[in-house]
TIFITI-808711 format. One line per 2 residues: number of its first residue (from 1); their letters; for each residue z, x, y negated of N, C-alpha, C, O. Coordinates in steps of 0.02 Angstrom, whole numbers, plus 50000, padded with zeros to 5 digits. Example, Ala and Ser with C-alpha at 12.3 -4.5 7.8 and 13.67 -1.06 7.14 Angstrom:
2
1) as) 50390:50660:50284:50390:50615:50225:50390:50660:50165:50423:50712:50166 ~ 50354:50642:50112:50357:50684:50053:50394:50645:49998:50402:50670:49943
***
This chain:
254
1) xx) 48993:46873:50597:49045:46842:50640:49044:46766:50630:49043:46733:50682 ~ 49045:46732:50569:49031:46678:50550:48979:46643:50573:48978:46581:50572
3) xx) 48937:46675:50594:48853:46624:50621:48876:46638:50687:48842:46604:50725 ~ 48917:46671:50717:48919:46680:50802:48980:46642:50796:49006:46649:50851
5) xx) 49013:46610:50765:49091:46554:50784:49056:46499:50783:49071:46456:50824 ~ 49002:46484:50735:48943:46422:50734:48922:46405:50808:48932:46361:50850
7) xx) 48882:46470:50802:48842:46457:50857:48885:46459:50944:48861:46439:50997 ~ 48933:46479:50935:48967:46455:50987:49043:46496:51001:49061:46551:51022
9) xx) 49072:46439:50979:49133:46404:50955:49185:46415:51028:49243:46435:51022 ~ 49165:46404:51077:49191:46414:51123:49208:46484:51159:49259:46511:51182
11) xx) 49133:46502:51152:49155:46596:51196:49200:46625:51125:49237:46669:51146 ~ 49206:46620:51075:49203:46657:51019:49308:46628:51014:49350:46652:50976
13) xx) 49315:46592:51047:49371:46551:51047:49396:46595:51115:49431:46641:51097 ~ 49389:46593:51172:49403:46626:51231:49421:46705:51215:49474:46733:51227
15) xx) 49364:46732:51185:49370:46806:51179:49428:46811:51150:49474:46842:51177 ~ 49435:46778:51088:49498:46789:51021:49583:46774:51088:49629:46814:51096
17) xx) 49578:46719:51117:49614:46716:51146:49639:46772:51183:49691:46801:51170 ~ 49597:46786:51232:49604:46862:51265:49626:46922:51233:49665:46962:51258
19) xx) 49609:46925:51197:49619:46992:51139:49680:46986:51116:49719:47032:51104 ~ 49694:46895:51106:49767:46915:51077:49823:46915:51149:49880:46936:51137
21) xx) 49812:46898:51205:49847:46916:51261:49847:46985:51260:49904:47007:51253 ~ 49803:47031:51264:49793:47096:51289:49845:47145:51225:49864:47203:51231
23) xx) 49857:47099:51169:49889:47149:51115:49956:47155:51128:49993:47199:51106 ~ 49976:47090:51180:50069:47098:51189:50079:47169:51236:50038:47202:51267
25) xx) 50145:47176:51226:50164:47220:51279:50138:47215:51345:50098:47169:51357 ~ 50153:47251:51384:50138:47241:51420:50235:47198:51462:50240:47178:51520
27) xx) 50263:47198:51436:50318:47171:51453:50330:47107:51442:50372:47065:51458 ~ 50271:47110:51403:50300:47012:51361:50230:46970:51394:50218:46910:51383
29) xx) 50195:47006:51427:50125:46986:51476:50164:46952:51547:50167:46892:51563 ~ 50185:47000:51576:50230:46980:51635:50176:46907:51677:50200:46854:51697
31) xx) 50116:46924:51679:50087:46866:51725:50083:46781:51710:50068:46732:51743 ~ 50106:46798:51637:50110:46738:51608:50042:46714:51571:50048:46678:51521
33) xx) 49988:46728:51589:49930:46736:51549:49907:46672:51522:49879:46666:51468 ~ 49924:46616:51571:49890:46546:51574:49927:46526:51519:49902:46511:51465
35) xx) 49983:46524:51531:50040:46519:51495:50040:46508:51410:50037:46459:51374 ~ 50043:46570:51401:50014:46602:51331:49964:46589:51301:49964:46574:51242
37) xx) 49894:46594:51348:49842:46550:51326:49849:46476:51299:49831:46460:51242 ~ 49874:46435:51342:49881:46380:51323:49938:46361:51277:49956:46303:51288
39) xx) 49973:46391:51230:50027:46397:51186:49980:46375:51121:49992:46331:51079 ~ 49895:46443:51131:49867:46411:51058:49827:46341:51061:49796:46314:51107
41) xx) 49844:46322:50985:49804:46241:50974:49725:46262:50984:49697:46209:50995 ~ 49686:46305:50985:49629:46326:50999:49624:46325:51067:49569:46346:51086
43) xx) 49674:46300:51128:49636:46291:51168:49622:46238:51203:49657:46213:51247 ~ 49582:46225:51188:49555:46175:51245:49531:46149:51315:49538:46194:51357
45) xx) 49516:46115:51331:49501:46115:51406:49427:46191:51434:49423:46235:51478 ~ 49366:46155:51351:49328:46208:51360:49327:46282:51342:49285:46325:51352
47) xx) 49380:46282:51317:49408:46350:51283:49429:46375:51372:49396:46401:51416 ~ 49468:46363:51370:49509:46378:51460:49449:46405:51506:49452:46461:51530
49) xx) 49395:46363:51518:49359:46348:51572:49318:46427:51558:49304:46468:51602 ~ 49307:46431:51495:49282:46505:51454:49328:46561:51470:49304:46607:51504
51) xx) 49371:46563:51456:49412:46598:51460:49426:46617:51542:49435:46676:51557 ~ 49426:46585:51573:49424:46606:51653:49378:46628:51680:49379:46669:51726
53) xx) 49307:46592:51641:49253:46634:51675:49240:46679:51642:49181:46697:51651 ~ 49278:46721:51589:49243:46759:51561:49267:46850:51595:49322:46864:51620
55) xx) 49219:46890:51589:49216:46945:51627:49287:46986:51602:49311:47023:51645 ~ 49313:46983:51552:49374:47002:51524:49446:46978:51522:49500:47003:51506
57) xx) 49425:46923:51542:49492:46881:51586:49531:46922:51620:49502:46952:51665 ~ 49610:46939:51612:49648:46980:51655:49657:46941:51734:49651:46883:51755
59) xx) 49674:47002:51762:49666:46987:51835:49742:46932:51845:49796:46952:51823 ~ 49738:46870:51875:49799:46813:51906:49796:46842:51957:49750:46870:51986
61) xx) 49874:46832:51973:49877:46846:52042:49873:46776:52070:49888:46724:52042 ~ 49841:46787:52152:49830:46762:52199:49907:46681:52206:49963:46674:52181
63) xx) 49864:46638:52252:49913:46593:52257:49984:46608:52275:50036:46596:52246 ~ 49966:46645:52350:50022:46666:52387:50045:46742:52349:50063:46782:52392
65) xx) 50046:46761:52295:50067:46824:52255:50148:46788:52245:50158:46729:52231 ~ 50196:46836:52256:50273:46813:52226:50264:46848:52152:50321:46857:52129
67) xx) 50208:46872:52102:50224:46889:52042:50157:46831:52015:50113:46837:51972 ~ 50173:46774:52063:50130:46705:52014:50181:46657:52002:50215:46621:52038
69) xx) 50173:46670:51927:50228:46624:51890:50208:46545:51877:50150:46525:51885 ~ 50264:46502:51853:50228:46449:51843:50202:46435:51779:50225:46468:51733
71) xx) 50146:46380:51761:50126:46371:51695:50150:46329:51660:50158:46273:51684 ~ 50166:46342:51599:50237:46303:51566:50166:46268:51524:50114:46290:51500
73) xx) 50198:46200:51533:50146:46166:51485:50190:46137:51428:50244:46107:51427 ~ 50137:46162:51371:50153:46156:51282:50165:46105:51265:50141:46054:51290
75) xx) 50201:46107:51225:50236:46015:51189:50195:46005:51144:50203:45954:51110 ~ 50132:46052:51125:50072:46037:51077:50033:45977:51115:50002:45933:51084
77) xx) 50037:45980:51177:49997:45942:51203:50018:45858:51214:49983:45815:51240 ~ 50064:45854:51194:50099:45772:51198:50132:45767:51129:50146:45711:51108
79) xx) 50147:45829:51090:50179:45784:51011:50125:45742:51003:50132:45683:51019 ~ 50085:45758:50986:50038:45683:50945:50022:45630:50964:49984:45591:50935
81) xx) 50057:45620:51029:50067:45544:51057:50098:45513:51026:50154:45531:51009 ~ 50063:45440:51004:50115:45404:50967:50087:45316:51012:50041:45294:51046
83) xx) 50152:45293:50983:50174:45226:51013:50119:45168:51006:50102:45143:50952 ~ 50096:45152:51059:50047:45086:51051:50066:45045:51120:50101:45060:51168
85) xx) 50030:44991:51106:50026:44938:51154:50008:44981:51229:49954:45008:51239 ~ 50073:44982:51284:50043:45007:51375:49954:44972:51375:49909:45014:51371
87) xx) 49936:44908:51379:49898:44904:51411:49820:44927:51371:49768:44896:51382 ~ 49825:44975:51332:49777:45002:51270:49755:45052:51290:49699:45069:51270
89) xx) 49806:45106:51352:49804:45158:51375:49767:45185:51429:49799:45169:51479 ~ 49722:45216:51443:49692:45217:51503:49687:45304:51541:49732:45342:51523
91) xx) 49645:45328:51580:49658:45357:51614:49620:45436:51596:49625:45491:51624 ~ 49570:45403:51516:49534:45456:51501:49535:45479:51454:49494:45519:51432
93) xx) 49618:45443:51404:49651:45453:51354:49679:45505:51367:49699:45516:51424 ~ 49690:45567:51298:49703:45633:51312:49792:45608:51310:49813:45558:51282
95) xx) 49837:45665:51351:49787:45739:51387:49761:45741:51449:49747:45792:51481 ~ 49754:45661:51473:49771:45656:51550:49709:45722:51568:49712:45773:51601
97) xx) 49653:45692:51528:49580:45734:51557:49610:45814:51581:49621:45832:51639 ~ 49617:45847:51529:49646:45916:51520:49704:45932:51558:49700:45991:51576
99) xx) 49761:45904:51581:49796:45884:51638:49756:45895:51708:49767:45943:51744 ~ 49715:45852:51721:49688:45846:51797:49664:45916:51793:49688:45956:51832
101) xx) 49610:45940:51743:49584:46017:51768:49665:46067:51775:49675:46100:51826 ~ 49717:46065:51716:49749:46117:51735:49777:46108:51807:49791:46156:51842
103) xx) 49784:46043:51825:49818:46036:51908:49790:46049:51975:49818:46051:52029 ~ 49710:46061:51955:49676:46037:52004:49627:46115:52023:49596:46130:52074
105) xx) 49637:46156:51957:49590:46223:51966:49631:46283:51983:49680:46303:51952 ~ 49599:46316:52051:49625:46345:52088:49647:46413:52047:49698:46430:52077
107) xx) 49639:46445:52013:49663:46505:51960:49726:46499:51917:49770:46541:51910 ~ 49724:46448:51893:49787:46414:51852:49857:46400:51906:49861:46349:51940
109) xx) 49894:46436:51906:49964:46441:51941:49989:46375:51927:49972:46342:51877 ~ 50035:46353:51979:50055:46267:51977:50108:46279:51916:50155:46317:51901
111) xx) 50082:46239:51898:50111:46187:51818:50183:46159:51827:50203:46121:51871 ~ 50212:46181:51784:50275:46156:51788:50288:46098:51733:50293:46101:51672
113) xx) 50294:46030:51791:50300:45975:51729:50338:45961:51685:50326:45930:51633 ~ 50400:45989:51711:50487:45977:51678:50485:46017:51639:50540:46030:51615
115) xx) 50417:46065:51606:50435:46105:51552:50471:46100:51501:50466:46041:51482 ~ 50506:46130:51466:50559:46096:51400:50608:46039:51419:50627:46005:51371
117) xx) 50631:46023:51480:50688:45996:51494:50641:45905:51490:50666:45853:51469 ~ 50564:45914:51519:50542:45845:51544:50528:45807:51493:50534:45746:51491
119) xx) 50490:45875:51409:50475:45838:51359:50426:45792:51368:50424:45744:51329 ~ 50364:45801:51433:50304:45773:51420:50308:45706:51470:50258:45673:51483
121) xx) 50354:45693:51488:50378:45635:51511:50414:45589:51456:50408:45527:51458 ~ 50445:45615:51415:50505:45571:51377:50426:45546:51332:50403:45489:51325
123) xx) 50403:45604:51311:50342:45591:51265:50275:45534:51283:50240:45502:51244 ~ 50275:45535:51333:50236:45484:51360:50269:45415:51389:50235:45367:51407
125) xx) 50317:45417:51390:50345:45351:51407:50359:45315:51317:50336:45259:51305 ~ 50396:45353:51259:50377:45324:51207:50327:45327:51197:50330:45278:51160
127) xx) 50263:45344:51194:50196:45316:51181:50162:45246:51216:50117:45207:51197 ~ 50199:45248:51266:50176:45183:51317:50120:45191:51357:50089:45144:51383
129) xx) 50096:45287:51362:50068:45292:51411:50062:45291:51483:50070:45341:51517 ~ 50049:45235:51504:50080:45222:51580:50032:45259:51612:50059:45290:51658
131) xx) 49957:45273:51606:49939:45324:51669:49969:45389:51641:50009:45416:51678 ~ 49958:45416:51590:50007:45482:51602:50080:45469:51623:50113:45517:51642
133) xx) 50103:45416:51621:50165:45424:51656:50163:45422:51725:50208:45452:51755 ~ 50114:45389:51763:50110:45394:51837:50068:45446:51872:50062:45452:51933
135) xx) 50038:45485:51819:50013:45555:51834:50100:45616:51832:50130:45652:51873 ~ 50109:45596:51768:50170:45662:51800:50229:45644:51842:50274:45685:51849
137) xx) 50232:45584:51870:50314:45571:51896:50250:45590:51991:50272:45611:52045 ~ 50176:45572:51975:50141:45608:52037:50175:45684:52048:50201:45712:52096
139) xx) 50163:45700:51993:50190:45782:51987:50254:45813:51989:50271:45872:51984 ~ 50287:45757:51998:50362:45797:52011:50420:45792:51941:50479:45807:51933
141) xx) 50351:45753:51883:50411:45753:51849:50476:45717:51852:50476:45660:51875 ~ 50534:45743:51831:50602:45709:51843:50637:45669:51789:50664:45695:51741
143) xx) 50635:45616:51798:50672:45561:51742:50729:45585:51729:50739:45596:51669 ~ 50772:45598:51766:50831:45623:51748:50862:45674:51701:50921:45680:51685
145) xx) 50784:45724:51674:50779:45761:51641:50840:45745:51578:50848:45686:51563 ~ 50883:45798:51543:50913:45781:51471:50961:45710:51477:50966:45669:51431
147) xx) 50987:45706:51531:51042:45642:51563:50987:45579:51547:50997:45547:51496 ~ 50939:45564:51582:50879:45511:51616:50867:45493:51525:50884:45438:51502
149) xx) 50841:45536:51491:50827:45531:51425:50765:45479:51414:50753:45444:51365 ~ 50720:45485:51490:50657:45457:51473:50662:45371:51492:50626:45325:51473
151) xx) 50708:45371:51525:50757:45298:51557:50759:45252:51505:50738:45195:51498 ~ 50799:45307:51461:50841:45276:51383:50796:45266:51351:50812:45216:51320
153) xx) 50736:45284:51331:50673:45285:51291:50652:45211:51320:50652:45159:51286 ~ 50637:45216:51376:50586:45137:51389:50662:45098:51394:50655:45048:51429
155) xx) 50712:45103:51377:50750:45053:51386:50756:45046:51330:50763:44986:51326 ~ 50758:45067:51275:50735:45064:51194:50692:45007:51196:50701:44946:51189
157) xx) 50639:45048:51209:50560:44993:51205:50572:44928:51225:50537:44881:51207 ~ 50623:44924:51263:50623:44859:51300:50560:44847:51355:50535:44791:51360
159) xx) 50535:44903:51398:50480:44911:51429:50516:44892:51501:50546:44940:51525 ~ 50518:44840:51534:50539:44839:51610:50480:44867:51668:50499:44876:51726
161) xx) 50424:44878:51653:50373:44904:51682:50378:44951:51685:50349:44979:51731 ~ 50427:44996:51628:50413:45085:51627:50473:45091:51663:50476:45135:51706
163) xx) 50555:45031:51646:50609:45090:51680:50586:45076:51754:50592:45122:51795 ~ 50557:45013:51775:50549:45009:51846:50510:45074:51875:50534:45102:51925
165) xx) 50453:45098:51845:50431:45157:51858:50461:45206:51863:50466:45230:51920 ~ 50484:45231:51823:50531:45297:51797:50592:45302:51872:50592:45350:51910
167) xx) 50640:45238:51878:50688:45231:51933:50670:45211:52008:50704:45227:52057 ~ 50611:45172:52009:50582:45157:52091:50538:45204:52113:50527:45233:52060
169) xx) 50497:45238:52163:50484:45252:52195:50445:45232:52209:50459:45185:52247 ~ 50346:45240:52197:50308:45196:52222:50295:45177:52306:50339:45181:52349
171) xx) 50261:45166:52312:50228:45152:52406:50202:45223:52421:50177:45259:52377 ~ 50207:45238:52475:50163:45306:52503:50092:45287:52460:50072:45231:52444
173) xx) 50061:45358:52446:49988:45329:52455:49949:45307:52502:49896:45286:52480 ~ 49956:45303:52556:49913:45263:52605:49909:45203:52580:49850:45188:52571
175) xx) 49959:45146:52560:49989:45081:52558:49910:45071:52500:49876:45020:52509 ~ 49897:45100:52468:49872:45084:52404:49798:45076:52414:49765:45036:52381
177) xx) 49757:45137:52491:49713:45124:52490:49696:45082:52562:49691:45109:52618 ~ 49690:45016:52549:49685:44972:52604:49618:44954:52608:49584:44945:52558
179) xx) 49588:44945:52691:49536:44930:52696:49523:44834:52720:49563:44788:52728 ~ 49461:44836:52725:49438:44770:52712:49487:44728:52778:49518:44675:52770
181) xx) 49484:44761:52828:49538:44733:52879:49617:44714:52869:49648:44665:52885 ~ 49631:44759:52843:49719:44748:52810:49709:44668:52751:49746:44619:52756
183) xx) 49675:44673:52721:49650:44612:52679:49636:44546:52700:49635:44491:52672 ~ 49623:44568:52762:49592:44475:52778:49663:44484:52822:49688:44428:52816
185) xx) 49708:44524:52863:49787:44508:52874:49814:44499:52811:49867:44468:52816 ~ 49806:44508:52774:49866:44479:52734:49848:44423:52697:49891:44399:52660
187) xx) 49763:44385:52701:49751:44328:52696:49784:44270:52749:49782:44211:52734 ~ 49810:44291:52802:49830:44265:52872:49885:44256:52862:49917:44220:52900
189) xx) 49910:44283:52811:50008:44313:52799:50032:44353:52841:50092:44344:52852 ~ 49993:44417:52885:50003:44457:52926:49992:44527:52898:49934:44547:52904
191) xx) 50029:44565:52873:50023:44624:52864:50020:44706:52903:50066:44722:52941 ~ 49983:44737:52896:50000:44805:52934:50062:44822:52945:50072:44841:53003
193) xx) 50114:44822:52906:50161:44847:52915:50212:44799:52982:50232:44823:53035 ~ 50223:44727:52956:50228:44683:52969:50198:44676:53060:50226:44644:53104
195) xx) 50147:44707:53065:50130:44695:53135:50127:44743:53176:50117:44734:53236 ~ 50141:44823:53136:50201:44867:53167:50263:44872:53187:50287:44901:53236
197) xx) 50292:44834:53135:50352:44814:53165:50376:44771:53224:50425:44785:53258 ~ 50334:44710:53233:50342:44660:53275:50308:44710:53351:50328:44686:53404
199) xx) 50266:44765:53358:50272:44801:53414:50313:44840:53421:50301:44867:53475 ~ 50356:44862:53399:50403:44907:53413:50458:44858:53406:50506:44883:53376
201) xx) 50471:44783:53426:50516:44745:53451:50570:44697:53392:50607:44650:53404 ~ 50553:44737:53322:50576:44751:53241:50602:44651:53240:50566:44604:53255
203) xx) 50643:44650:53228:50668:44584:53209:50587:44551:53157:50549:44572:53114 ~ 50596:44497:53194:50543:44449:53153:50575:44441:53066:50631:44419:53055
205) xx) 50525:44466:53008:50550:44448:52923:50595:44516:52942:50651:44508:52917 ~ 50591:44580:52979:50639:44604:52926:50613:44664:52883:50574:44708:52899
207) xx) 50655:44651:52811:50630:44713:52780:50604:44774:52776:50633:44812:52816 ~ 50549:44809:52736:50530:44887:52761:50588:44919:52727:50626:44886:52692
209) xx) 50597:44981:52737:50655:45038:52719:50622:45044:52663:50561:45034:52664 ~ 50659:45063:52597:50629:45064:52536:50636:45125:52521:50686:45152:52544
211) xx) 50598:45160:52485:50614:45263:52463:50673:45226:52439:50691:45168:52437 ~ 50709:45315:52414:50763:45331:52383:50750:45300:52302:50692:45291:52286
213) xx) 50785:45290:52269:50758:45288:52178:50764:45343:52173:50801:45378:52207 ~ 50705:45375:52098:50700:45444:52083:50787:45468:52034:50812:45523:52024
215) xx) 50813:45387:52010:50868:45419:51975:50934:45372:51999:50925:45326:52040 ~ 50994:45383:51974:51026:45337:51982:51044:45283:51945:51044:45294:51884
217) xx) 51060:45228:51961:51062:45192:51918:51150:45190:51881:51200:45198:51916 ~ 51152:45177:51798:51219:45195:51800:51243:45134:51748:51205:45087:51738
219) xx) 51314:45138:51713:51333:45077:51682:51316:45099:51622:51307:45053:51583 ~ 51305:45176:51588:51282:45181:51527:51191:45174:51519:51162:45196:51469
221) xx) 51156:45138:51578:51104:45105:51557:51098:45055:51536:51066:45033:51488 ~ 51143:45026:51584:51136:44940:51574:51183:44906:51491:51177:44854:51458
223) xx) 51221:44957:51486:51268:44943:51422:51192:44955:51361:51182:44918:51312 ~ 51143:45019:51382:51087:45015:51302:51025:44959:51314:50984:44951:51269
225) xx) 51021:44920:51375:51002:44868:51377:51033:44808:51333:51004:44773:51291 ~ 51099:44804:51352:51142:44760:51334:51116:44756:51274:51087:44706:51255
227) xx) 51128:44835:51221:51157:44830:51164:51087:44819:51122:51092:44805:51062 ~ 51012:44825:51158:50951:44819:51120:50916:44746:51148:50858:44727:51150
229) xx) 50982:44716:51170:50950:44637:51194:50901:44633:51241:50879:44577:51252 ~ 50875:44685:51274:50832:44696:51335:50846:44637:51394:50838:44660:51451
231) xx) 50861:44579:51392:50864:44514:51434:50843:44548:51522:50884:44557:51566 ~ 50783:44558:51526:50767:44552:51576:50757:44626:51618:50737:44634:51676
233) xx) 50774:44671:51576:50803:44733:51592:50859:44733:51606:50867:44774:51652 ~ 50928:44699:51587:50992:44681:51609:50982:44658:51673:50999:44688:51724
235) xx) 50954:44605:51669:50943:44570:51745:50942:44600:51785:50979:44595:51834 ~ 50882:44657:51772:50854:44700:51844:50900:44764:51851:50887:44801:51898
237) xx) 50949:44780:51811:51004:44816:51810:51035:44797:51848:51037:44822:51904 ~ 51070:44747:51832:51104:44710:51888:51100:44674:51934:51138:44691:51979
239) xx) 51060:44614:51948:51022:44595:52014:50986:44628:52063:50986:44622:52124 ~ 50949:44670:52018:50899:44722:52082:50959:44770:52099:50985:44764:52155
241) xx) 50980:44809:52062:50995:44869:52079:51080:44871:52088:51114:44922:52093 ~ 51103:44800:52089:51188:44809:52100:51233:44857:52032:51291:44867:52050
243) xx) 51220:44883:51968:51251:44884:51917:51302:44847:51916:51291:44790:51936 ~ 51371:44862:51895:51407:44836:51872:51427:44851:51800:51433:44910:51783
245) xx) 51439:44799:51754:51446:44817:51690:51528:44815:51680:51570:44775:51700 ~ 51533:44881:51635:51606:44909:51606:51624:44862:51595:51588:44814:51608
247) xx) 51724:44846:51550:51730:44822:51498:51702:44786:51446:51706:44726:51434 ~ 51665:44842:51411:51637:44854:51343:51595:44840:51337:51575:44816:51284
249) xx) 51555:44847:51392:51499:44795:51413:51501:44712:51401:51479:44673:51359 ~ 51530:44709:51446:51571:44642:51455:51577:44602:51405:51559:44543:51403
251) xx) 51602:44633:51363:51624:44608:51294:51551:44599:51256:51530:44541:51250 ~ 51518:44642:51236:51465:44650:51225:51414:44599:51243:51366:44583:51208
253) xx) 51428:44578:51297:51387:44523:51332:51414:44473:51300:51384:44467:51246 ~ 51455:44435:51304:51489:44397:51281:51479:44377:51185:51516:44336:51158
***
């Protein structure tokens, strides 16, 4: 058994996995297979990829199945994030990698990001992972999670880059992928948008409609700004977003 975990580490990892799915009840199975799999620290992206193709793999139901549950993703997979410099972080720093396959492969039931009440959000915003943070707020994760816990975290940090993230709403994706034409208009100071509007009659300079914010903004943010000297997080509390500060605030300021 020992020279076959050597020699390959992976099928020998898949099987064990399987085997220990197949030992639960069959009540405590309930279609949760992905699930469960990914609970052990043994698995990995290539562990998974094994494990699906392997001939003993229990049967998933189908997309459109109402007994396809969602896949709760493990807080194994973001505890060991720890705090460094945002701009250190990039896009092929784990778990993003292992992330894109579970989101993106058609067998694996959609992923539920807010697992554990939106740990892998709070967890990645204290690490100062900004592409995993703009990968899961892609995904639906919700700031608001645990009364906007992940808010309070980069407002800790003193990060104005992350609460702006976390509370605004980026651009559609179209906005992002512009071609060489939109570019030389807005070398002109003429924009796409900008020269949609002026055909449909749109007051000359006036503003686009901005999304909704993903959270609200409230006075017990701007008071843990206050109170961690966050300067220019106050500001944008209150100048951008119309905050008004309590009392106690007040004082506090003062």
């Amino acid at each position: 058994f020992y020279a076959g975990f050597k020699a390959a580490p992976t099928a020998v990892h898949a099987d064990y996995l399987i085997g220990r799915y197949q030992l639960l009840p069959p009540s405590a199975q309930a279609y949760r297979f992905v699930t469960v799999v990914l609970a052990h620290p043994i698995c990995t992206q290539a562990v998974l990829e094994a494990v699906l193709r392997s001939p003993l793999c229990p049967p998933i139901p189908p997309p459109d199945s109402p007994h396809r549950h969602l896949t709760i993703l493990p807080r194994r997979l973001f505890r060991p994030l720890q705090a460094r410099p945002e701009a250190t972080w990039t896009a092929d720093d784990e778990p993003l990698p292992f992330l894109r396959f579970l989101y993106s492969h058609p067998r694996v039931p959609a992923v539920a990001t807010n697992s554990f009440d939106g740990y892998a959000l709070v967890r990645a915003v204290y690490a100062g992972h900004v592409p995993l943070v703009r990968f899961l707020l892609a995904h639906g994760a919700a700031p608001e999670c645990k009364g906007n816990l992940a808010v309070s975290v980069a407002i800790q940090k003193k990060s104005l880059a992350l609460v702006r993230m976390l509370i605004e709403r980026d651009r559609p994706a179209a906005a992002s992928h512009e071609g060489p034409s939109v570019s030389r208009k807005r070398k002109r100071g003429v924009s796409e948008g900008e020269k949609g509007s002026a055909s449909k009659g749109a007051p000359k300079g006036a503003k686009r409609r901005k999304l909704g914010d993903r959270v609200a903004v409230d006075q017990g943010m701007l008071k843990a700004a206050v109170q961690c000297d966050a300067r220019d997080i106050v500001d944008y509390l209150m100048k951008e977003k119309g905050c008004s500060p309590d009392m106690q605030t007040l004082m506090l300021m003062h």
